[in-house]
C-alpha positions in Angstrom: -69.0 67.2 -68.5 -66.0 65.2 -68.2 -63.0 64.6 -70.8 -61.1 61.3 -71.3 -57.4 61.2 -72.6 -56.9 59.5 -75.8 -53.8 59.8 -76.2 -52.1 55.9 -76.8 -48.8 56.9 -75.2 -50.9 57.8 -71.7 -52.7 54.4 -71.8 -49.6 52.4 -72.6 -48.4 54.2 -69.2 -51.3 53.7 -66.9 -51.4 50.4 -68.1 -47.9 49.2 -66.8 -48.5 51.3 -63.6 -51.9 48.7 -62.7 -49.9 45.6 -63.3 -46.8 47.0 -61.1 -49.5 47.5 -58.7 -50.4 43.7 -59.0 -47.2 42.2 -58.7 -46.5 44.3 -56.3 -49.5 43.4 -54.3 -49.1 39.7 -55.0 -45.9 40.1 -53.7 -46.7 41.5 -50.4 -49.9 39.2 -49.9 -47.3 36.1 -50.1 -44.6 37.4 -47.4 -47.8 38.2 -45.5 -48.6 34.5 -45.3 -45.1 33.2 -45.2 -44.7 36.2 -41.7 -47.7 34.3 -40.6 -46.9 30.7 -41.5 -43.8 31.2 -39.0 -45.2 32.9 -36.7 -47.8 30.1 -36.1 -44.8 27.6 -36.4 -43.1 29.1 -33.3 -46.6 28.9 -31.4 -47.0 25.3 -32.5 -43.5 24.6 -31.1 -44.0 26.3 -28.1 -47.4 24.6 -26.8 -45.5 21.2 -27.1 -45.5 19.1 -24.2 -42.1 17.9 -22.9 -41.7 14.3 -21.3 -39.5 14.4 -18.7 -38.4 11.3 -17.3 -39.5 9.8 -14.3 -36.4 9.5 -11.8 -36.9 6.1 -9.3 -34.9 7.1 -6.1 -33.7 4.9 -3.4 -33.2 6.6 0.0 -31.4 4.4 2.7 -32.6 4.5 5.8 -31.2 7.5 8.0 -28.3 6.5 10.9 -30.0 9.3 12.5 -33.4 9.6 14.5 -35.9 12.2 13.5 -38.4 13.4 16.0 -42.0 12.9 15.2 -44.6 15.2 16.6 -47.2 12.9 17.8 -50.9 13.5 17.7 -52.9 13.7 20.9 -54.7 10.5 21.3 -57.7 10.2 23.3 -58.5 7.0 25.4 -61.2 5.2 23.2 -58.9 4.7 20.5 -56.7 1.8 21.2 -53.1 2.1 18.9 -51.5 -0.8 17.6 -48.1 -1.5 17.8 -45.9 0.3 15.3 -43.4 -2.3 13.5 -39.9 -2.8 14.5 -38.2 0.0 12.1 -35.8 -2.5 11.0 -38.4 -4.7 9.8 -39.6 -1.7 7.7 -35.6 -1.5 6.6 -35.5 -5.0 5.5 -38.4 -5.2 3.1 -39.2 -3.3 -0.3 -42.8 -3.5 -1.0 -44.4 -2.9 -4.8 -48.1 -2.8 -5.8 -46.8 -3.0 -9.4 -44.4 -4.5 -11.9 -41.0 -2.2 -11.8 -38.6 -2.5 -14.6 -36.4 -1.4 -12.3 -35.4 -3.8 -9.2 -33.1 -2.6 -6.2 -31.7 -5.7 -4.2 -31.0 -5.5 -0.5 -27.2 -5.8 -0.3 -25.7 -7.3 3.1 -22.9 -5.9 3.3 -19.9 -8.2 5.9 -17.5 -5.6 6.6 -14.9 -7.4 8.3 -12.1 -5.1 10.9 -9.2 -4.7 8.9 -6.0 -6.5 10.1 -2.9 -4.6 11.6 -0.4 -7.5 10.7 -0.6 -6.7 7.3 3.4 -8.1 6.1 4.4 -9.8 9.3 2.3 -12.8 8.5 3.5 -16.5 6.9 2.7 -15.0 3.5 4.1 -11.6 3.4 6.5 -11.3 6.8 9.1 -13.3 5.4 9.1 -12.5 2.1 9.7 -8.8 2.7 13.6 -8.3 3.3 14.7 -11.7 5.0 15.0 -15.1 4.7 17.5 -17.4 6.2 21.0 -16.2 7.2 20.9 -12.9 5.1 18.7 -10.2 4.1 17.5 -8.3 0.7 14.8 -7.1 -1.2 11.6 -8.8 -1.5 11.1 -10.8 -4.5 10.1 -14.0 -6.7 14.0 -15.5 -6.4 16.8 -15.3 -4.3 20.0 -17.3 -3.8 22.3 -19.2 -0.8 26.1 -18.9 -1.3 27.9 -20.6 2.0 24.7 -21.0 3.7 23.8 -17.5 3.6 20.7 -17.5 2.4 18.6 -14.2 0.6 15.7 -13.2 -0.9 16.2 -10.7 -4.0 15.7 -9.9 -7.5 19.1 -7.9 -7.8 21.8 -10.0 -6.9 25.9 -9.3 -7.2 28.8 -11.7 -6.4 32.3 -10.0 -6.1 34.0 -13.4 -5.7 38.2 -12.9 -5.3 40.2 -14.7 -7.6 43.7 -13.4 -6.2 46.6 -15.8 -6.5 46.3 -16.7 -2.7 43.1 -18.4 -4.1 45.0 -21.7 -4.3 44.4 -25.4 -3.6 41.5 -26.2 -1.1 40.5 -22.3 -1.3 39.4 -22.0 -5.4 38.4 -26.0 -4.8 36.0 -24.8 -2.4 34.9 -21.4 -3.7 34.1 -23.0 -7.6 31.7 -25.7 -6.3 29.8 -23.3 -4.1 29.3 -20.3 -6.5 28.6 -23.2 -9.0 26.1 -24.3 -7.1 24.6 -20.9 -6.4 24.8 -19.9 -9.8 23.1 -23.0 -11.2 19.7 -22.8 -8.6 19.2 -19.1 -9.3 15.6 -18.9 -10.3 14.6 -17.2 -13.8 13.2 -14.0 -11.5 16.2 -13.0 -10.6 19.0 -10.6 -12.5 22.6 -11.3 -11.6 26.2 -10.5 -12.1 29.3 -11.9 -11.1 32.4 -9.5 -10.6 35.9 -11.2 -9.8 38.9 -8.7 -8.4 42.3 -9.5 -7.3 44.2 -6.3 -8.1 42.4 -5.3 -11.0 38.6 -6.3 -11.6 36.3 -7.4 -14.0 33.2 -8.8 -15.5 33.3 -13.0 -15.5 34.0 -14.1 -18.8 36.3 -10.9 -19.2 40.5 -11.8 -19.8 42.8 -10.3 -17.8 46.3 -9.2 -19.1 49.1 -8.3 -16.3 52.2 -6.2 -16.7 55.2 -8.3 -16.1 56.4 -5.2 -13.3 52.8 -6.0 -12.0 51.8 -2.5 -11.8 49.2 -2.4 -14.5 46.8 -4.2 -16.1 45.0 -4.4 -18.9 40.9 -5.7 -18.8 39.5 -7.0 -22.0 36.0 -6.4 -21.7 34.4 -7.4 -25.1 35.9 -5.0 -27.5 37.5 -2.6 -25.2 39.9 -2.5 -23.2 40.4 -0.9 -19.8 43.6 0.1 -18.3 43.9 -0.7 -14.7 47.3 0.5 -12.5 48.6 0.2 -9.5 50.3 3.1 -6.6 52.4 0.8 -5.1 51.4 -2.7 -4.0 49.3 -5.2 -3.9 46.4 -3.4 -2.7 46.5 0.1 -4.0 44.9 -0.8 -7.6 42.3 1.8 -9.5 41.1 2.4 -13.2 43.1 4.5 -15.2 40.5 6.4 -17.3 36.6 4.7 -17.8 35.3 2.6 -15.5 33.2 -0.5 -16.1 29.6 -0.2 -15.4 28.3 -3.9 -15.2 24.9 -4.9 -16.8 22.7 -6.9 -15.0 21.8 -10.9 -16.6 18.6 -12.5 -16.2 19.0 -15.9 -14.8 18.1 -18.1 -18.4 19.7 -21.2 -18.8 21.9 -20.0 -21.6 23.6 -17.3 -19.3 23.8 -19.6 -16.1 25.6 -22.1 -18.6 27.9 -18.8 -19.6 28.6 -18.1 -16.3 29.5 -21.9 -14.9 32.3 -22.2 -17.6 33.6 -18.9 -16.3 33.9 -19.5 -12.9 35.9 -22.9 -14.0 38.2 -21.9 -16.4 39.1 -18.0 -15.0 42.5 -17.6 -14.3 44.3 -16.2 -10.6 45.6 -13.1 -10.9 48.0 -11.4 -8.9 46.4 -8.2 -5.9 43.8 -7.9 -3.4 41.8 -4.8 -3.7 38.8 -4.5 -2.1 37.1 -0.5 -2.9 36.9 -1.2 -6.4 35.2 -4.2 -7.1 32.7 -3.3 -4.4 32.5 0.3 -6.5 31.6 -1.9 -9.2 28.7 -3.9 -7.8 27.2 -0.6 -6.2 26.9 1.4 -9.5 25.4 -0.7 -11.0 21.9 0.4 -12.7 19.6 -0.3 -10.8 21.4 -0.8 -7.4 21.7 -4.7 -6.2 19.2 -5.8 -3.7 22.3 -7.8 -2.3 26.0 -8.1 -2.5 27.9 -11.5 -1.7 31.5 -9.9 -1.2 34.3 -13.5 -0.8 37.4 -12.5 -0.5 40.5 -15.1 1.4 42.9 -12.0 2.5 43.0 -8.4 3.8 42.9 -5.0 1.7 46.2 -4.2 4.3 46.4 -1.8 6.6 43.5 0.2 5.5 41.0 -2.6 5.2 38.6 -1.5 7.9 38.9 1.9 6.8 37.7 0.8 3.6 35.0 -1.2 5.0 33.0 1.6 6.5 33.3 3.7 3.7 31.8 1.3 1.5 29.3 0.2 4.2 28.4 3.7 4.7 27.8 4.0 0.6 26.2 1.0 -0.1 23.5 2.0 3.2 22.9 5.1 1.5 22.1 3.1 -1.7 20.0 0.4 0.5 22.5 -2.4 -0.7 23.0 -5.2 2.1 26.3 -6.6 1.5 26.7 -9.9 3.2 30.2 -10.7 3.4 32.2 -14.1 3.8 36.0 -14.8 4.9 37.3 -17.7 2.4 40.2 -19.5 5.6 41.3 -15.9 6.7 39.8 -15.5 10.4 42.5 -12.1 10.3 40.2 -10.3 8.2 37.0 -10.7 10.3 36.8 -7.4 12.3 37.0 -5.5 8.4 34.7 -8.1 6.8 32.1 -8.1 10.1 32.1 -3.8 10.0 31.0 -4.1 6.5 28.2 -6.4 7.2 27.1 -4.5 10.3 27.1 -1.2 8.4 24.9 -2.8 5.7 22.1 -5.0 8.2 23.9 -8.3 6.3 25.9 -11.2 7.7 29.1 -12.2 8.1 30.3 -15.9 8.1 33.6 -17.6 8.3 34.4 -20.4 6.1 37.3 -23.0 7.3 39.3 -25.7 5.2 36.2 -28.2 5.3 34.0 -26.1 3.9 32.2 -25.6 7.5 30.5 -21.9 7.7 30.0 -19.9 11.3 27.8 -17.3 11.4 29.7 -14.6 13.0 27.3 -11.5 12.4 23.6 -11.8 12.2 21.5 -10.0 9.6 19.9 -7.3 10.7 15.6 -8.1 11.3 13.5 -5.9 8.7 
């Protein structure tokens, strides 16, 4: 005998129980699938076949020979000739269409040359030329038949009073000259001394005692005094620092008008000019130092310190007496201690090579 519950309250129960059981089983049955679908994703991805691709080598042939293990051969079998193994080197045989083609390169190796720079084309162009020396370069310049090749070039022309008569007449139509063939490569500067020195195109005002001076360089001015003498001259507080001019037409025509219409003034010093050209930034390649008269007693002493200086920088510094044969042992130690030339200049304009540049 068995007894069923009536009771609506119990049904309403049992009844939300089975359809939590359905959900809950639907639920279940779908992540089932979904576990499965991925898993069988995975072994789909796995099992596929990856191309690689096919990699064409080219082996040269080996510089060195291998040793091949030869078969005994008996004497009913005759062996033909094996081909000449650079025949085999020579020719790349295909039984089908490549996309890929590898020429055979000849290669002419020629020996290099040891003369590299000390040819026609290179020798002379490297540090010589003529009767002076200097950097390598598209320009250069001749001033008294001294000739260079540079890119950096400085003039330190004197304009002291005892430049007079035949002496300035002389000096203006060969640094005119000079000036006016520079080529556009080149960068230049021309510094004039006496006592003081300056910058071409600068103005020069002298103390009526003649112990200082005054340089009017643009719009400042630099003081200039002397110790005693016509030689003993130095800056009195900032020194000049020339800038180097490129060689246009505009700046050669600049620098002619200079050279014509700068006054004499009164001094010879040599260290200071020189000073000048050798701080400059960067150095000169060469220095054409003219000067008609002596720094005085000291003047060979000054000559080798400013050789030793301007070596140290790797200016040359060719040097040229302007009439003044008592200057030549001063003038020729500076030249010597720089590898440039010396050359002495008489009344006619005639130049004599009295040091030789030194050979790069």
């Amino acid at each position: 005998m068995s007894y069923h519950a009536t009771n609506p309250e119990l049904e309403r129960v049992l009844e939300a129980q089975k359809r939590n059981a359905t959900i809950t089983s639907v639920i279940i049955a779908l992540l089932v699938a979904a576990l499965l679908g991925v898993i069988m994703a995975f072994i789909l991805i796995a099992t596929v076949t990856k191309s690689t691709p096919e990699i064409i080598t080219f082996q040269a042939p080996s510089s060195t020979n291998e040793v091949v293990d030869r078969p005994e051969i008996t004497n009913q079998v005759e062996r033909k000739p094996s081909s000449p193994s650079s025949s085999m080197a020579s020719v790349i045989v295909s039984n089908a269409a490549s996309p890929v083609s590898v020429p055979k390169v000849d290669v002419d190796t020629p020996e290099p040359s040891l003369d590299f720079g000390d040819g026609d084309d290179f020798g002379a162009g490297w540090g010589s030329g003529g009767s002076g020396t200097g950097a390598a370069g598209g320009g250069g310049a001749t001033f008294f038949e001294q000739s260079v090749k540079a890119e950096k070039i400085c003039f330190v022309i004197d304009y002291s009073q005892s430049m007079t008569g035949r002496r300035i007449q002389l000096l203006k139509e060969e640094l005119k000259k000079s000036v006016e063939n520079l080529p556009e490569s080149v960068q230049y500067q021309l510094i004039f001394f006496a006592g003081p020195a300056w910058v071409a195109g600068d103005r020069v005002e002298m103390a009526k005692d003649r112990k200082s001076a005054v340089v009017l360089h643009q719009d400042s001015e630099l003081d200039w005094k002397s110790s005693g003498g016509a030689h003993n001259w130095d800056t009195k507080g900032r020194k000049m620092r020339p800038q180097w001019k490129p060689a246009t037409k505009d700046n050669i025509q600049r620098s002619l008008s200079a050279i014509q219409s700068t006054p004499l003034v009164w001094g010879t010093a040599w260290e200071a000019p020189i000073e000048m050209a050798l701080d400059m930034n960067p150095a000169p390649d060469v220095v054409f130092f003219m000067t008609d008269g002596s720094a005085g007693p000291d003047s060979e002493k000054i000559a080798k310190r400013m050789g030793h200086r301007a070596k140290r920088r790797g200016v040359v510094v060719n040097t040229i007496a302007l009439m003044e044969p008592q200057v030549k042992g001063a003038m020729a130690t500076l030249a010597q201690e720089t590898g440039g030339a010396f050359s002495l200049v008489d009344q006619n304009g005639k130049s004599t090579v009295i040091v030789k540049p030194k050979e790069k």
